[in-house]
N, C-alpha and C positions, 0 to 999 in steps of 0.2 A: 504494500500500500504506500500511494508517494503522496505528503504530505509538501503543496509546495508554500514557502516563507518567506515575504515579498516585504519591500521595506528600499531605504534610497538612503543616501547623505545627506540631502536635504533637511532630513527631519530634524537631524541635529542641529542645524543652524537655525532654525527658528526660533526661537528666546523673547518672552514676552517679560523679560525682570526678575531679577534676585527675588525671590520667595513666591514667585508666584507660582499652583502648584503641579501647573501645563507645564512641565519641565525636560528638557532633551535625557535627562540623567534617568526619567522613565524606561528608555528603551534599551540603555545600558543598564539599567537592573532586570530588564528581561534576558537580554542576549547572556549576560552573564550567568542567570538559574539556570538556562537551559544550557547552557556546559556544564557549571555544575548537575546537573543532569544524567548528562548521558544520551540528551536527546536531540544536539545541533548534527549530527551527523546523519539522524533520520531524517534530516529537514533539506528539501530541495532548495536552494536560496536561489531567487530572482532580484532582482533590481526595476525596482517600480517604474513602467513611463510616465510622462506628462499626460492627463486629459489635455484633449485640447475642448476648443471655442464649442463646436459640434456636439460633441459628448457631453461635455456641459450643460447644455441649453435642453437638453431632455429632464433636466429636474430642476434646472433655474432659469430664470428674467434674463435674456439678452442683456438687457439694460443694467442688470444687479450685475453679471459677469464683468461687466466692463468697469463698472463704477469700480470692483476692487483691485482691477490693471490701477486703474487713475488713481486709486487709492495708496499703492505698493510702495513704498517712501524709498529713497536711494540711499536717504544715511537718516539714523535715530530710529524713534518708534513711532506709529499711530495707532492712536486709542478709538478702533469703530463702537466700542461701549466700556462699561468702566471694566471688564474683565477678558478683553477679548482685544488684541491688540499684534498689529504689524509692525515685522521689521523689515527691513532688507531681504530678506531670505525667506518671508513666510508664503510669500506667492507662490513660488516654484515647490516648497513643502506642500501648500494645500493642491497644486496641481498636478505632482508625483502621489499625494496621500488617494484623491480621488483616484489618479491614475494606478494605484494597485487593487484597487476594487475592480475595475474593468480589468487587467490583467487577471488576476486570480479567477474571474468568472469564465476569462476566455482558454485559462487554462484546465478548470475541469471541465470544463464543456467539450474540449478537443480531447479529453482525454490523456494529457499530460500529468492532472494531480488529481487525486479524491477527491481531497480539500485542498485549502488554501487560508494560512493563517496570511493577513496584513497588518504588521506592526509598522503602523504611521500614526503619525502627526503630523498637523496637529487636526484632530477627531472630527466627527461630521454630522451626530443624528441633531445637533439642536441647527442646526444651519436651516432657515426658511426659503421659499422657494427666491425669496427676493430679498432677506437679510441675512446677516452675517450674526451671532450670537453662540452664549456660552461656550468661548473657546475654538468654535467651527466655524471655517469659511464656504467649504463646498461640502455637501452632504453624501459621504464616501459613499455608504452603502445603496443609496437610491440611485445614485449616479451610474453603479454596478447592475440594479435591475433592471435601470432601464435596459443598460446594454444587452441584458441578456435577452430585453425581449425584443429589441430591436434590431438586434446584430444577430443572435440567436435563432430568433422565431419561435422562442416559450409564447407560452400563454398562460403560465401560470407560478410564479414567484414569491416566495416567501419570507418577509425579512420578520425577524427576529430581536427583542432587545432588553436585556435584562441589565443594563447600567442603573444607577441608584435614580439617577433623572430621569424624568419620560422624553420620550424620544420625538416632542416637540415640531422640527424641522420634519423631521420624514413621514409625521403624522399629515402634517398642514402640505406636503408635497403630495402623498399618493391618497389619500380621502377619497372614497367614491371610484376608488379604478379598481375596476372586478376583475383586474389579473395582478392583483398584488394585493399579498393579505397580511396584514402588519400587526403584530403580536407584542405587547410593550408589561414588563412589568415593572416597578418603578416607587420612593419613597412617595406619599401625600400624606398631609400639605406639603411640599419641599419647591424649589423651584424646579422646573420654571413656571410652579402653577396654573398650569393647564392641563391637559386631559378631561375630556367630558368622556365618562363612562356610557356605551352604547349609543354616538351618535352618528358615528357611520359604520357602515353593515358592513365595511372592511377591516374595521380597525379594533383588536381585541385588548383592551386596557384594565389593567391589572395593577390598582393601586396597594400598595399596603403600607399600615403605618409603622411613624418609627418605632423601633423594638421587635420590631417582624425577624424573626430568623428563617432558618431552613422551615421548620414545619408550613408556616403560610406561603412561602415563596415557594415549595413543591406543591402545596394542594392546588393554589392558583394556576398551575402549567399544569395538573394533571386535569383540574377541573375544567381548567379555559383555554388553554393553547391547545393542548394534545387535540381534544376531539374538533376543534377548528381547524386543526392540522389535517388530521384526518378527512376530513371533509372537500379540504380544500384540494388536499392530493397533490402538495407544489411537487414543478420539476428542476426547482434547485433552492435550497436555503438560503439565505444572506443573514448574518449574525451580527448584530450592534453589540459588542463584547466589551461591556462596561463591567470592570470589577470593585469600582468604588463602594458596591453596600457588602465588603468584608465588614467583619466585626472590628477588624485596627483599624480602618479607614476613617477617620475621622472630620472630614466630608461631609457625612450624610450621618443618619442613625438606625442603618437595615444591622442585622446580625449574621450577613453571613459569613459561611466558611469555605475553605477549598473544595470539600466533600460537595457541597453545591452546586461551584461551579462542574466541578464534574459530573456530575448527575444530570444536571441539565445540558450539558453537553452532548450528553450518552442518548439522552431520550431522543433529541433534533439527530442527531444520527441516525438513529432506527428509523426515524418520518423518513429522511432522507432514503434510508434504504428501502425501503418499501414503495415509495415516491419516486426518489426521485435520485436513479442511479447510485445514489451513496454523494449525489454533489452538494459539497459544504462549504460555503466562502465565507469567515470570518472578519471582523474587520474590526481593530482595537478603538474603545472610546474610554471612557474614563477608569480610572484609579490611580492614586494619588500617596498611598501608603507602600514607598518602592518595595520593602520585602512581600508584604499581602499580593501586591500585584505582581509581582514576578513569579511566586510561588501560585498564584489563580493560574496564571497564563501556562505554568510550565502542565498543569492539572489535565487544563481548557486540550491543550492539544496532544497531552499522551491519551483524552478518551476519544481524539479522533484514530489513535495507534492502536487501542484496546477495544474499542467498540466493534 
């Protein structure tokens, strides 16, 4: 089974400030558990392309696209909101980040990898079809299904998002498209307070509050993802792979644990097999507690190795 693991230099130079907690040294506590590990050798590495203009404009505003070119500063930072800021280097990150979503989908689709994890930065499920927010500028994961269903010729795509936030952007992007079924579960109250529970008949939202551990965060996926899942019968996963509501993570106030994220890994695996050839394309969004997230992440893809 070839798991491929996509990612650019890019990501590293993207730096929104000392302490802020969108940090490049994320991706260096990933790469580094997974040697400590044992499991960078089972990992195909690619080097992420740029989306371009085109492939963007399938989940954004023309007009939003361009205003973040005009946006892109040559020296210092820009602040598009008080937590969500460019440098020098963040364009080409957010255009390689979206650009290993379309990668990794064009790769199990050809049959190159099962899965596909993408560790980028900087993340993408809060990004709206025409703003840029918490921390995202292009919306990794939607940008991927489109492609799959438009480069592909799916007709039926499943994104996936268990980050401590609700997935906002990709909610407000795919709403009402009956070839993408979008499964969210997520801290409330928390930000970015939104989510209305059952108001489009695509979109399965899965609030829990804080103090939630494993037991709610599984009933919820076996209650409401799984048999939507089922239903839906995608023929390819896409994963918003937020590991912020660990119990260190102090971000948010979910309680989960590694043992979670794998579990939930393991399950979207089996849809996938049943569904939809075994294709799984991951795509990193938040966590913030570099050990918690390294050790979720190293979890997240030895259950695509074990599954």
């Amino acid at each position: 089974m070839t798991i491929a693991y996509l990612s650019h230099p890019s990501f590293m130079a993207h730096d929104m400030g000392a302490g802020h907690p969108e940090q490049p040294a994320r991706l260096s506590a990933i790469s580094d558990q997974l040697i400590a590990a044992g499991l960078e050798t089972a990992l195909q590495h690619h080097d992420a392309p740029a989306a371009n203009k085109m492939q963007l404009q399938r989940a954004h505003d023309g007009e939003y696209i361009d205003s973040l070119f005009s946006a892109a500063p040559s020296q210092g930072t820009v602040w598009l909101d008080g937590d969500t800021a460019m440098n020098p280097h963040t364009l080409q990150a957010a255009l390689h980040a979206a650009g290993a979503a379309i990668r990794g989908v064009d790769l199990v689709m050809e049959g190159a990898a099962q899965q596909a994890f993408c560790a980028v930065r900087p993340p993408g499920h809060h990004a709206e079809r025409n703003r840029a927010m918490g921390f995202c500028f292009f919306n990794n994961v939607v940008v991927g299904a489109a492609h799959a269903l438009a480069h592909h010729g799916l007709s039926r795509v499943a994104i996936v998002d268990f980050d401590v936030h609700h997935g906002n952007g990709t909610e407000d992007i795919v709403a009402d498209n009956d070839q993408i079924l979008f499964c969210s579960t997520y801290q409330h109250p928390f930000y970015p307070h939104t989510a209305e529970v059952g108001r489009h008949k695509n979109v399965i939202n899965c609030p829990l509050p804080a103090g939630a551990g494993g037991v709610e965060f599984r009933a919820a996926i076996e209650q409401q993802w799984l048999p939507a899942l089922e239903q839906f019968k995608p023929e390819l996963i896409l994963i918003s792979a937020g590991f912020d509501g660990h119990l260190l993570d102090n971000m948010a106030g979910l309680e989960l644990l590694e043992s979670d994220y794998e579990w939930v890994t393991q399950q979207l695996c089996r849809v996938a097999q049943r569904h939809a050839e075994g294709r799984v394309v991951s795509c990193l969004e938040g966590g913030y507690n570099l050990e918690a997230l390294a050790r979720s992440v190293v979890v997240h893809i030895r259950a695509f190795l074990t599954d």
